[in-house]
N, C-alpha and C positions, 0 to 999 in steps of 0.2 A: 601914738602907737604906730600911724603908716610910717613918720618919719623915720622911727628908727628902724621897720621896716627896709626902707629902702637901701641904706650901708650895706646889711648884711647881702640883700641881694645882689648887689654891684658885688661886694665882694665874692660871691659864690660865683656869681658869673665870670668876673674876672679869674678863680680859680679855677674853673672849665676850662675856659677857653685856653688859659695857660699851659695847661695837660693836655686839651686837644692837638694844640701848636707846637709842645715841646718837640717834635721830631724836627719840625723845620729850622729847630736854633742852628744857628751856623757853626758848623766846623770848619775850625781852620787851618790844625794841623793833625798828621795821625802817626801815631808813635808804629814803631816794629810790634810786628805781633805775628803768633803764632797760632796755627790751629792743625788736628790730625784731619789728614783728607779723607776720602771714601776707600781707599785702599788701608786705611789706617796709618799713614806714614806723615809723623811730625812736618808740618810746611812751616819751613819760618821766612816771614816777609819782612826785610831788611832795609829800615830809612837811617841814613843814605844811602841811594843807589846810584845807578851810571845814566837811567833812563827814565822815563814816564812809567807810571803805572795806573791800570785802570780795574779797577775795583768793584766789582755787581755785587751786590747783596739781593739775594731775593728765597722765599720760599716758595711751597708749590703754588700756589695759586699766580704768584707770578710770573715763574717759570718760563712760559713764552713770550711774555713780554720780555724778559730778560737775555733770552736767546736772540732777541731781534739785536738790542742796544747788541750785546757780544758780540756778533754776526756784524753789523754796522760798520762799528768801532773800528773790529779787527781788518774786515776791508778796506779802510779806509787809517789805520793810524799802522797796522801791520806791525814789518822785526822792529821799528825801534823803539816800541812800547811795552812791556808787559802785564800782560794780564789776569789776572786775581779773581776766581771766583767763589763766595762764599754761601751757602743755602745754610737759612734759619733756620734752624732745628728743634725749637726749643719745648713747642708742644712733645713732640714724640715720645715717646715712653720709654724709658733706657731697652726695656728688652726687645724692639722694635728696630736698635740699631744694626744688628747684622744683619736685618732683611731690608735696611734702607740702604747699606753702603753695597752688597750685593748686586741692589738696584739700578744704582749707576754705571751705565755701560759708557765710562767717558776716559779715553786716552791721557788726557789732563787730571790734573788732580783737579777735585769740587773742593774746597776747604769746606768742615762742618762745624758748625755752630750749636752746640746743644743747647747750651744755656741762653742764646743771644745776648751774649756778654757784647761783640763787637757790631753788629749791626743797630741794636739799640741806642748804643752811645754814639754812631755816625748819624741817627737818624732814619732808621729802617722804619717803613710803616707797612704794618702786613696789608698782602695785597698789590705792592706796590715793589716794583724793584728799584735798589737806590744804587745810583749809577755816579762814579766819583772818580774825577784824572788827579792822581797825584803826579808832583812833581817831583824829581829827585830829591831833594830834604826831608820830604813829606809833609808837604805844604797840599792843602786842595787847593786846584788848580780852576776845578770845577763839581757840580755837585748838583743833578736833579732823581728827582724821585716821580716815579708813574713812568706811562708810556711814550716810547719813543715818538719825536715829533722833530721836525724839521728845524724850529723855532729852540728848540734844544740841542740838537747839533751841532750847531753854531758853536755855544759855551763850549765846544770839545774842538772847535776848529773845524769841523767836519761840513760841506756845502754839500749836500748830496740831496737829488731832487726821489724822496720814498716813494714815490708813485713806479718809479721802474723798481723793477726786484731786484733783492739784495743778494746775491750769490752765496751759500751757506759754504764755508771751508768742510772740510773734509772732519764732520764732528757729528757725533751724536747726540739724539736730543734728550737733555736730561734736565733735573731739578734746577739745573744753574746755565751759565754761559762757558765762553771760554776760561781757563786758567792757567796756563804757562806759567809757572814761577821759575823754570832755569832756563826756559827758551822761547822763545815767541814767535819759533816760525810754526807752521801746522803738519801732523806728521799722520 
């Protein structure tokens, strides 16, 4: 009786941990997709493009973390990158949406997510913002999730020593990062 015990346990464990780890499966390319921003206005992000694009996923609780990588990023990869930012939405309760997109005081569109249709299948793990350099084909180029670290920089090209502060651009702080989808300079 323990032995057949044991199977099942291995296998129950191994399907944990399977689910716990699914977010880390790797992606390795991401199609054009589209989502309406906080203004309500269709964004569509278009692979092939002419330039990098960098990619935040994050909900509230990330948030700041999120705004760091943004901030980071964009000192540091600037015009000839663009930038993409997505907030999970997916808890939220539909009638909650016009006093969430109200909310966002940001010059940029926030792409929103209600369903987490696209953060989920990148690998979003709440809590955690998922930070991703595509390449123009839309190829990941790069891809960490959690907080910014030096040691992760690097995977974006980025050498920059976090102990000095990072100069925030001219943005407000909201649910996401930066998102330029027609222009990537700061306005």
């Amino acid at each position: 009786m323990i032995r057949a015990a044991r199977p099942v346990w291995r296998i129950m464990l191994t399907l944990v941990l399977a689910i716990q780890l699914a977010p880390i499966v790797a992606v390795d390319h991401i199609e054009s997709f589209a989502l309406y921003d906080h203004r309500n206005v269709l964004q569509k992000i278009d692979f092939p493009t002419s330039r990098n694009t960098v990619v935040i996923v994050s909900d509230r609780e990330a948030a700041t973390q999120a705004q760091a990588w943004g901030n980071t990023l964009f000192n540091s990869l600037g015009a000839q990158t663009n930038f993409v930012a997505v907030a999970e939405l997916g808890g939220v309760p539909e009638m909650f949406a016009p006093m969430v997109r109200m909310a966002i005081k940001s010059k940029r569109p926030r792409l929103l997510d209600w369903g987490n249709k696209y953060g989920r299948r990148w690998g979003f793990v709440d809590g955690k913002p998922l930070v991703m350099l595509i390449g123009p084909d839309g190829s990941v180029l790069a891809k960490c999730v959690g907080e910014i670290a030096e040691s992760k920089l690097i995977l974006f090209g980025v050498t920059r020593n976090l102990t000095t502060k990072v100069p925030s651009p001219n943005m407000a702080a909201t649910a996401n990062t930066l998102a330029p989808t027609s222009s990537s300079l700061p306005n």
